[in-house]
DRENDO-1510 file (C-alpha; in Angstrom, 1 decimal, always signed):
<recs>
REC; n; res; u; v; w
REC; 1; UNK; +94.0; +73.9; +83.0 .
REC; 2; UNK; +91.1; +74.5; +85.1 .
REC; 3; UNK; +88.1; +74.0; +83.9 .
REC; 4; UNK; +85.0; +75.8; +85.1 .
REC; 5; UNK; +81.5; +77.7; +84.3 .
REC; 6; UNK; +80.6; +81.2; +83.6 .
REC; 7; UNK; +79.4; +82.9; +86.7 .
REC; 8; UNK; +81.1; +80.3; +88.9 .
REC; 9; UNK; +83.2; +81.6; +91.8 .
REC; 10; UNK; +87.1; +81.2; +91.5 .
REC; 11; UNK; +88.7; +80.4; +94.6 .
REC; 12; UNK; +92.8; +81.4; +94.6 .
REC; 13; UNK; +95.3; +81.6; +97.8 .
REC; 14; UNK; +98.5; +82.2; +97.4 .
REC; 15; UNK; +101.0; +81.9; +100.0 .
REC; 16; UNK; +104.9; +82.9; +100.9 .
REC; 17; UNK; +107.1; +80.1; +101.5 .
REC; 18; UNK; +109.2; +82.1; +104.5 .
REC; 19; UNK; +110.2; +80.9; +107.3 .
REC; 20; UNK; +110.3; +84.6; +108.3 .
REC; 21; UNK; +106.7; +84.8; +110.1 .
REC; 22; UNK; +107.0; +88.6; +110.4 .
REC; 23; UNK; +106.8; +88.8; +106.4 .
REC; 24; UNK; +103.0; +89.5; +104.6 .
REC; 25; UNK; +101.4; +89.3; +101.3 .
REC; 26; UNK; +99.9; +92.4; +99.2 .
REC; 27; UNK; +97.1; +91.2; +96.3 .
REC; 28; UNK; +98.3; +94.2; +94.2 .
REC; 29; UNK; +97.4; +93.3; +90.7 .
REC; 30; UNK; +95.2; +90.7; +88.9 .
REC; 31; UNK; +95.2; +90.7; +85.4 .
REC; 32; UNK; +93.7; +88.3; +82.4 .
REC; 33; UNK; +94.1; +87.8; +79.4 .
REC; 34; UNK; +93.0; +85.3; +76.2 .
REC; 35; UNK; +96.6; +84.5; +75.1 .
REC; 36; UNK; +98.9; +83.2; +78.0 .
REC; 37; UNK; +101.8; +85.4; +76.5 .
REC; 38; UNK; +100.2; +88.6; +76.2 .
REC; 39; UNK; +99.2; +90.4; +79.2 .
REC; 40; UNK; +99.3; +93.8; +77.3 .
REC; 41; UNK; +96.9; +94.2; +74.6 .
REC; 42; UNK; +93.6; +92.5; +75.3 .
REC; 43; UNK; +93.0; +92.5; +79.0 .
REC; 44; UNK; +90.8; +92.8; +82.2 .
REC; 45; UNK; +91.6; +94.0; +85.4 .
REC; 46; UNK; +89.7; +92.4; +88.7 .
REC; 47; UNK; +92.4; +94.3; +90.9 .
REC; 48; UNK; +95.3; +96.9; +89.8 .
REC; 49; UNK; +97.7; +98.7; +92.3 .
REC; 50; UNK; +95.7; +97.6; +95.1 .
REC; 51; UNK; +92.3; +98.8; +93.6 .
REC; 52; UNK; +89.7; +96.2; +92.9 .
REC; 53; UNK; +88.1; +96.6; +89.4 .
REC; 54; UNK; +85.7; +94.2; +89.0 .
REC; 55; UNK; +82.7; +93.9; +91.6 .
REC; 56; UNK; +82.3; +90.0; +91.9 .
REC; 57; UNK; +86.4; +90.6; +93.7 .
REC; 58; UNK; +86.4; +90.1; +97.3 .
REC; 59; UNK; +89.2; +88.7; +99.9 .
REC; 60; UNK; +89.0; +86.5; +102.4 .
REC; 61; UNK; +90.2; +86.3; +106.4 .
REC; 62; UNK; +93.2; +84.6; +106.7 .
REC; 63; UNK; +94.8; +83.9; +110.5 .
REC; 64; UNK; +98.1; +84.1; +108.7 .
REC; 65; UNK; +99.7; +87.7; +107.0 .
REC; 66; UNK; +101.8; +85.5; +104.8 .
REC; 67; UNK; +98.7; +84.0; +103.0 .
REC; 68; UNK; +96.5; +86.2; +100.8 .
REC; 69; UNK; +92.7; +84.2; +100.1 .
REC; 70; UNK; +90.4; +86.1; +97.3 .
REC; 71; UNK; +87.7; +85.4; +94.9 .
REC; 72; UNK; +86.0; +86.3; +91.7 .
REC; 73; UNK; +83.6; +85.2; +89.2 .
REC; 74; UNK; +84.9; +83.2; +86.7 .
REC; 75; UNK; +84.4; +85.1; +83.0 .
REC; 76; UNK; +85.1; +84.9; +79.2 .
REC; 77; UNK; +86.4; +87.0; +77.0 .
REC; 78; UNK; +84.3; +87.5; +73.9 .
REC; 79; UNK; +85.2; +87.1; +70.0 .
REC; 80; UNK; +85.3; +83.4; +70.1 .
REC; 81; UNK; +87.9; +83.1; +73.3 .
REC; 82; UNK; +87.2; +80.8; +75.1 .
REC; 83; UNK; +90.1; +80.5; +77.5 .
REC; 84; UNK; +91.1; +82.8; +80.3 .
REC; 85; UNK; +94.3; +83.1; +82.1 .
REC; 86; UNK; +95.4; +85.1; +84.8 .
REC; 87; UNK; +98.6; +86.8; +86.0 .
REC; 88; UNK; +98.9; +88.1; +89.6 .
REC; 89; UNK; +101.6; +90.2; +90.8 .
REC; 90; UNK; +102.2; +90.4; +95.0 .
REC; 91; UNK; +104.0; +92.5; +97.2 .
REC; 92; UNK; +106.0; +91.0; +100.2 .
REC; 93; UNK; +106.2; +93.2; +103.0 .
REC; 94; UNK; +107.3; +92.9; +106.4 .
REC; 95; UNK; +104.7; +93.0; +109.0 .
REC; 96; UNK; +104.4; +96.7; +111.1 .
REC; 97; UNK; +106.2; +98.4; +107.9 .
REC; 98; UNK; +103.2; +100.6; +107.6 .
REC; 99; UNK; +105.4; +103.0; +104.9 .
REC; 100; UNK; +105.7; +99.9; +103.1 .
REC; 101; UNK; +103.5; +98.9; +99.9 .
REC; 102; UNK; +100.9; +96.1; +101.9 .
REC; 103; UNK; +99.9; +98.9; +104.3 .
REC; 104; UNK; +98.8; +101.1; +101.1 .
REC; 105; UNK; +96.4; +99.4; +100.1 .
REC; 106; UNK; +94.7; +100.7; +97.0 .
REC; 107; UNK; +96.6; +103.7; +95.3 .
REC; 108; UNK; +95.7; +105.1; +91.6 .
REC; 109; UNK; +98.2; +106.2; +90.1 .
REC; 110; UNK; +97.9; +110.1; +89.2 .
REC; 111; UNK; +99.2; +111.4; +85.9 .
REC; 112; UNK; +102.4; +113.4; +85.0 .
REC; 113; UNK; +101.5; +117.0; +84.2 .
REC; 114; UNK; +103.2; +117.1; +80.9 .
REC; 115; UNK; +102.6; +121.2; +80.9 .
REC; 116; UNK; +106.1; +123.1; +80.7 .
</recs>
């Protein structure tokens, strides 16, 4: 666990083991949750398919493609949970790929039209 306060700035940076340098990371989705095995029912979204949803959100410069840096402000969920825990999905691309999902960037999702 880590332990911090509300309103405090969460740092995360994930990078991709590769010795491939020509390989990138995509932030595509950030989710959390209350229960660490639900990521369904009650949640919050500080970035989905590339679109940020929660203004405190924000990336940072890396020199490197295959390390992704971001921030957000740390939150709570209410009802009585007091725990918070995140699940991030990321898309590996390779680099110049521009048809690939990293060059996308943020894409909502239309929906069907269910008409006959």
């Amino acid at each position: 666990p880590y332990y911090i306060d509300l309103n405090q700035n969460v740092f995360l940076q994930a990078y991709l083991h590769s010795s491939d340098k020509d390989l990138m990371l995509f932030v595509d989705t950030c989710v959390a949750s209350p229960d660490p095995y639900d990521f369904n029912t009650l949640v919050y979204y500080i970035i989905k398919n590339g679109c940020v949803r929660d203004s405190s959100f924000s990336t940072f410069y890396s020199p490197y493609k295959y390390l992704a840096r971001f921030k957000f402000n740390a939150f709570e969920f209410m009802n009585r949970h007091t725990s918070v825990y995140m699940k991030c999905e990321l898309d590996v691309c390779r680099l110049g790929d521009y048809s690939s999902r990293c060059y996308q960037g943020c894409v909502s999702r239309s929906k069907r039209d269910l008409s006959s």
